[in-house]
C-alpha positions in Angstrom: 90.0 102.9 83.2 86.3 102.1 82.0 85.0 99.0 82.9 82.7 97.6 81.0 79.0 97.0 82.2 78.6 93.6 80.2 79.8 91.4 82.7 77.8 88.6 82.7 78.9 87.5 79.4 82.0 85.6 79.1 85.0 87.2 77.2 84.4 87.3 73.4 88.7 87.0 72.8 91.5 86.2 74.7 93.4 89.2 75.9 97.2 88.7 76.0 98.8 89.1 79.0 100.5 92.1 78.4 97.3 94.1 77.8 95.6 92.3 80.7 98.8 93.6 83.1 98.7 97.0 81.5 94.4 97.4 82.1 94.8 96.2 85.5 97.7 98.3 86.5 96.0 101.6 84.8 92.5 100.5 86.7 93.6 100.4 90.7 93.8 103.6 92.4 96.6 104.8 94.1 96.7 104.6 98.1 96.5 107.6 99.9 99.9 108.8 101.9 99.9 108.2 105.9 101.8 109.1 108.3 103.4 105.9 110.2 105.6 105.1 113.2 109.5 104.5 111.8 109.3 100.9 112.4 105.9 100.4 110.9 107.4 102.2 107.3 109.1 99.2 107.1 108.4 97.6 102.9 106.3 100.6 102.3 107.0 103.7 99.9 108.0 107.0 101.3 105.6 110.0 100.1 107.7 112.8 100.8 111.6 114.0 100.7 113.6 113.2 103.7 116.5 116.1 104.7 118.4 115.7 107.1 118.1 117.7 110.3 121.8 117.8 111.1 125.2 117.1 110.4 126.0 113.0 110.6 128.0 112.5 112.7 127.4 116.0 114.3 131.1 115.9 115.4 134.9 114.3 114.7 134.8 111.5 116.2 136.8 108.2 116.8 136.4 104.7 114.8 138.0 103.0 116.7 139.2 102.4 120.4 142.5 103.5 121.1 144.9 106.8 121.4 143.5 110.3 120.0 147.2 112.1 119.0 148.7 114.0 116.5 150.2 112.7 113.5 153.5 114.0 113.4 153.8 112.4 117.1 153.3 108.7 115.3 155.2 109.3 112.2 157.5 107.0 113.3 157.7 104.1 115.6 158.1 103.1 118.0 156.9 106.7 119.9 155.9 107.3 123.6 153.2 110.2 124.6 152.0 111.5 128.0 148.7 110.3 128.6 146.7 113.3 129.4 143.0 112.5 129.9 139.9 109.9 128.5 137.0 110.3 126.6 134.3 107.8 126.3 131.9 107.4 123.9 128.5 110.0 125.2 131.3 112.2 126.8 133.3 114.9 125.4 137.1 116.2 126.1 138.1 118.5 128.8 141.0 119.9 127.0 143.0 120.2 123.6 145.9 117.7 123.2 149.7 119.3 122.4 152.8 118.0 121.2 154.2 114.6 122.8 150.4 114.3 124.0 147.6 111.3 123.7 144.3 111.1 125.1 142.4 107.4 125.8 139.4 107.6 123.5 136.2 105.0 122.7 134.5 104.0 119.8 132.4 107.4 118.9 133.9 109.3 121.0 134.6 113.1 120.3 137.6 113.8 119.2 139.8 116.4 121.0 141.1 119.6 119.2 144.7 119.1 118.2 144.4 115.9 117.5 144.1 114.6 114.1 144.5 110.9 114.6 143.3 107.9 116.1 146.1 104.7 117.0 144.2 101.6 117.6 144.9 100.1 121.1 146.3 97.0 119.3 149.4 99.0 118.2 150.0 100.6 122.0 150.9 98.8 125.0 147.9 100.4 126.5 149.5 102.1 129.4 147.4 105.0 131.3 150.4 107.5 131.9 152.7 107.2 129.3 151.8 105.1 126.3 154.2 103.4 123.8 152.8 103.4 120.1 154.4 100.5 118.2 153.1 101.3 115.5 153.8 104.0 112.6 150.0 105.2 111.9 149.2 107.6 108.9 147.5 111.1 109.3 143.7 110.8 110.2 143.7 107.2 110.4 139.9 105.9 111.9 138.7 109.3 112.2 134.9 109.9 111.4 134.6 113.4 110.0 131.6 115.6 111.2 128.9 115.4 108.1 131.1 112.4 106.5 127.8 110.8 106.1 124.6 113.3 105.8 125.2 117.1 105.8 122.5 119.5 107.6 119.8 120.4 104.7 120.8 117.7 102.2 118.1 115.5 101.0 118.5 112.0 102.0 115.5 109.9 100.3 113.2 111.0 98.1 109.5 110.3 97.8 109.2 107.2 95.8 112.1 105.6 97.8 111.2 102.0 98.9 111.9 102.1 102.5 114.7 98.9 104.0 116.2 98.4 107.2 119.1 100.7 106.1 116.5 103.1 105.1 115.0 102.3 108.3 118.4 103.1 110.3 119.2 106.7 107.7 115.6 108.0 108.7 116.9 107.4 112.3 119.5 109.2 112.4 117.7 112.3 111.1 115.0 112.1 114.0 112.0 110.5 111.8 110.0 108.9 114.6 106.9 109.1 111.7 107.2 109.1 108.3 105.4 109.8 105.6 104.7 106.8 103.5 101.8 105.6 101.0 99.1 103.2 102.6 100.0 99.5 103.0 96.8 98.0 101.1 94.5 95.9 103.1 92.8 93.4 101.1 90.4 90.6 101.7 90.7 87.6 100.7 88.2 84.8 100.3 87.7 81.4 98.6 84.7 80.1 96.8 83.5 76.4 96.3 81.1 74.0 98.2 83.9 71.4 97.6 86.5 72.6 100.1 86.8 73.1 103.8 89.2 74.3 106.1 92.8 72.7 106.7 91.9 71.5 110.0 88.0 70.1 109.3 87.1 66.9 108.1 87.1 66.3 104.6 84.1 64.4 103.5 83.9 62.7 100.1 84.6 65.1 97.3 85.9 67.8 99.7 89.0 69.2 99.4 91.2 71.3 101.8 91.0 75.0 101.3 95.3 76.0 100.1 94.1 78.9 98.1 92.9 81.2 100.3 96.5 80.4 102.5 99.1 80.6 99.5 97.3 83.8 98.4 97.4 85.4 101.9 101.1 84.8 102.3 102.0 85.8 98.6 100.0 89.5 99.2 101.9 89.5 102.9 105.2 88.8 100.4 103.7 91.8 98.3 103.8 93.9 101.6 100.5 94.0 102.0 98.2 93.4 104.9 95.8 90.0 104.5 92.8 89.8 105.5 91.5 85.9 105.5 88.1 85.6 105.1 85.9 82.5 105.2 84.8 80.5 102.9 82.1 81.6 100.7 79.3 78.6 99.4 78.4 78.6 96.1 75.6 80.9 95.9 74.8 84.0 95.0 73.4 85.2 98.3 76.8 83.8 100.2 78.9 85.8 97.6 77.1 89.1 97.7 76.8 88.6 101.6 80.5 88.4 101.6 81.7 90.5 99.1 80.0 93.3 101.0 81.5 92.6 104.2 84.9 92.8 101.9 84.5 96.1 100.2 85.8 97.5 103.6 89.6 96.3 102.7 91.6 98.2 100.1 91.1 95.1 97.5 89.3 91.6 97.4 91.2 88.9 95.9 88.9 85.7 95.3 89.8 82.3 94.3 86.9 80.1 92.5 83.8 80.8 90.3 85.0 82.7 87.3 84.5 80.3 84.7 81.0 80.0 82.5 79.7 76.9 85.0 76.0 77.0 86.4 77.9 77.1 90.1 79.8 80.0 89.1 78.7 83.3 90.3 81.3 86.0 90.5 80.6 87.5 87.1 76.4 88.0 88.0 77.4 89.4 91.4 80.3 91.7 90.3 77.5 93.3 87.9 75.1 94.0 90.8 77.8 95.4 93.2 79.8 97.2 91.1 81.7 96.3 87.5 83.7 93.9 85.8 85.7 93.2 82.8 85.3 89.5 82.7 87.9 88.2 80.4 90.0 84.6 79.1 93.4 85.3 79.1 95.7 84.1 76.1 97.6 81.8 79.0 98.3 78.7 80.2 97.0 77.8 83.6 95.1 80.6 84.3 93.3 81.1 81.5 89.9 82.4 83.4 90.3 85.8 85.5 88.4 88.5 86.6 89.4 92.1 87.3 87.1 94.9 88.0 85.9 96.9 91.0 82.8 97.4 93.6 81.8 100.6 94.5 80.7 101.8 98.1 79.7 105.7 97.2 82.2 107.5 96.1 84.6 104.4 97.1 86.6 102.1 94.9 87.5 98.8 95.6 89.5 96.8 92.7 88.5 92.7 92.9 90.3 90.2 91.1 88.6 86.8 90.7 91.3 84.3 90.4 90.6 80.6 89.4 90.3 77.6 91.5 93.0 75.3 90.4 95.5 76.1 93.1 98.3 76.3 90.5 96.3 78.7 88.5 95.3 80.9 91.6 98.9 81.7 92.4 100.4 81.9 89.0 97.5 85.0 88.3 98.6 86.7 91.4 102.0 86.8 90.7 101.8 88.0 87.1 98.6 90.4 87.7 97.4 90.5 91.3 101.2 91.6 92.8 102.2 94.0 90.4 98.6 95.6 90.8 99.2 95.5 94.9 102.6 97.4 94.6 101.4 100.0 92.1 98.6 100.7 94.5 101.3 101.5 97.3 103.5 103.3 95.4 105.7 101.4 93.5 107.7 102.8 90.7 108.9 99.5 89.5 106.3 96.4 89.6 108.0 93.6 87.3 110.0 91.0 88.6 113.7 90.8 87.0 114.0 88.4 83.9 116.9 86.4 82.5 117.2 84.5 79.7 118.6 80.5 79.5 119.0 77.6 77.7 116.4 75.1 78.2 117.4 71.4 79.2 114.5 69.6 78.0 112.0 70.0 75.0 108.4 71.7 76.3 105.0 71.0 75.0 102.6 73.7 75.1 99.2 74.7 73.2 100.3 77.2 70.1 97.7 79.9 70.5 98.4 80.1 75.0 101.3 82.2 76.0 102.8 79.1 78.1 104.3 80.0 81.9 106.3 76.6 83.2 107.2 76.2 86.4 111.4 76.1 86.2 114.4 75.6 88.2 116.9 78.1 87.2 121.1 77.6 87.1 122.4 80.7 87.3 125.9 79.4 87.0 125.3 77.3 84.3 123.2 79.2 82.4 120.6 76.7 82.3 116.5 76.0 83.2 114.6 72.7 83.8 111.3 72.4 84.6 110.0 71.3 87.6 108.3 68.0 86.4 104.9 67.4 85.7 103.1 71.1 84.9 99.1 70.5 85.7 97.0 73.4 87.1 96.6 71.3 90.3 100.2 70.2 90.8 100.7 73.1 93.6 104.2 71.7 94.6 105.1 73.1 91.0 105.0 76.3 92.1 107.1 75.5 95.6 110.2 73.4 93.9 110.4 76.8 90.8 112.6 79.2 91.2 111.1 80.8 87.6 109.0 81.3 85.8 109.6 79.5 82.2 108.0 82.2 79.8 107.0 80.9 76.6 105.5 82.3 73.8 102.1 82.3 71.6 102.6 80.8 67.8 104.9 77.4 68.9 103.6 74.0 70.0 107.0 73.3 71.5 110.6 74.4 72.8 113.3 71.7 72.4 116.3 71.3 74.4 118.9 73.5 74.1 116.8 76.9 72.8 117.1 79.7 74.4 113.9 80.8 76.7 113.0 83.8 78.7 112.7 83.5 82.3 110.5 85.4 85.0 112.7 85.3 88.5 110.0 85.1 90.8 112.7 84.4 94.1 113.9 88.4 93.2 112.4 91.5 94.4 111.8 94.1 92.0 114.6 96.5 90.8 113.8 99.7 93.6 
């Protein structure tokens, strides 16, 4: 993606937000693939085909504990058979099993030749020598077959494959101690502004505490990506270069503060020195000011996105543009949260020429969305009652009760 060398200047239109997603997601680069213990794979995107290395389970073996026999034995009941032996799970039989025959056998356990059955010790009377099945139990009853799950040579995951605790458990069983995934992005993350301080200073008069830089951190840990909290940076340009170049390090710099036009607000200015920006105003409401382009180090890349102050606004960006950015970089097929559509429970006010995004609770049962009270860029606790996003938009001044509306489910992972 070019990025244009005019950054000092403010935007001369307001992009939509569709074309703002669709520059930012065709500007990051792609992580590289590394190779990571199982454990660590863990959120991340596999970069290679998984096969597995063997039959699973390798062997028959029994589901449940009880009586290893024959089925033609416990056609009927009730039936007694000569206990002839015991196999625990880890051990293996000594011996086939004939006609009028059982063998004890555990959980996993491999099952004996001749034997095409397995009687749960519930329907016996347990007995060591000669056991009484009480039960009739049909042919291969809690039998595992050998490759009933993965057969030697077939591909179990492909690259692209977001990796879960069951895919965790699958590359496991085939012996992946390391796997091959795309990098989990680092990226730094600092706040800008002489007005705030840290949640556990004092706050002098006209100070506020520093949520950004915390929200922000956990929503790109949510992202399953690794934070890096960084200070906070004063407002001026010697503090921002200063710390932007300590940043450039990470995989991506996320920023909160100074994007607007003010005579305190440096990003844009700085950008242009260290690297390149497309400094736009998005057609949306909060959030309006954003910036998105990239410092280089050498050959080196680093994407930034300078998200505004307004704590509200800050967190709203990174989920519509910062988040799917950060899973496109790790390998992400899919980068949109799911959407819904319901009716609306109360009429909405919203500025005609702003794609609109309310804070909502969404009734899935009923079909129905409310927002979350009173909307302001600063009204964080907004963003922590929503379930939704409430997307509304451009060309309308307002949504009455009972229309319709499209909703952004923002409590749902992406579709894998």
């Amino acid at each position: 993606m070019p990025i244009s060398t005019t950054s000092a200047r403010p935007a001369q239109r307001l992009m939509s937000a569709d074309d703002a997603l669709a520059r930012i997601l065709s500007g990051v680069p792609a992580l590289p693939a590394v190779s990571v213990p199982l454990l660590d794979a863990l959120g991340l995107v596999l970069a290679e085909d998984v096969s597995a290395d063997r039959d699973v389970p390798p062997f028959r073996n029994s589901a449940m504990d009880g009586y290893a026999v024959r089925a033609d034995d416990v056609a009927r009941a009730p039936a007694q058979l000569r206990v002839v032996g015991e196999i625990a799970a880890g051990g293996f039989p000594d011996r086939a099993i004939g006609r009028g025959e059982a063998m004890r056998i555990m959980t996993g356990a491999p099952m004996p030749d001749g034997a095409d059955t397995v009687v749960r010790v519930e329907d016996t009377d347990n007995r060591s020598d000669v056991v009484t099945i009480t039960a009739a139990t049909p042919k291969g009853l809690s039998v595992r077959q050998a490759g009933e799950d993965l057969r030697k040579g077939e591909t179990i995951l492909t690259s692209g494959t977001v990796v879960r605790a069951a895919e965790i458990g699958l590359l496991a069983s085939v012996g992946k101690a390391m796997v091959r995934v795309f990098k989990r992005a680092r990226v730094a993350v600092l706040s800008t502004g002489d007005e705030i301080v840290d949640v556990d200073a004092p706050i002098a008069r006209g100070q506020i505490r520093d949520a950004n830089r915390y929200s922000l951190a956990s929503a790109i840990r949510a992202a399953g990506a690794e934070p890096w909290v960084r200070g906070i940076v004063r407002d001026t340009p010697d503090a921002l270069r200063a710390a932007l170049r300590e940043a450039m390090s990470a995989d991506a710099i996320v920023t909160s503060g100074g994007v607007s036009v003010g005579d305190h607000d440096h990003l844009k200015p700085v950008l242009s020195e260290l690297g390149s920006i497309d400094f736009w105003a998005i057609a949306i409401r909060p959030g309006r000011p954003l910036a998105f382009g990239e410092l280089r180090d050498g050959e080196r890349r680093v994407p930034i996105f300078g998200l505004p102050g307004n704590t509200v606004s800050s967190l709203l960006t990174f989920e519509l543009f910062v988040r799917p950015a950060l899973l496109r970089m790790q390998g992400r097929r899919n980068v949109t949260r799911p959407r819904a559509r319901a009716r609306l429970l109360e009429p909405v006010d919203k500025i005609k020429s702003l794609r609109f995004f309310a804070r909502g609770i969404y009734d899935a049962d009923a079909g129905t969305v409310t927002t979350t009270g009173p909307q302001g860029s600063g009204i964080l606790r907004s963003m922590s009652l929503a379930n939704c996003l409430i997307d509304l938009g451009e060309g309308r001044e307002r949504y009455d009760a009972g229309e319709t509306v499209d909703l952004i489910l923002t409590e749902l992972p992406e579709p894998r």
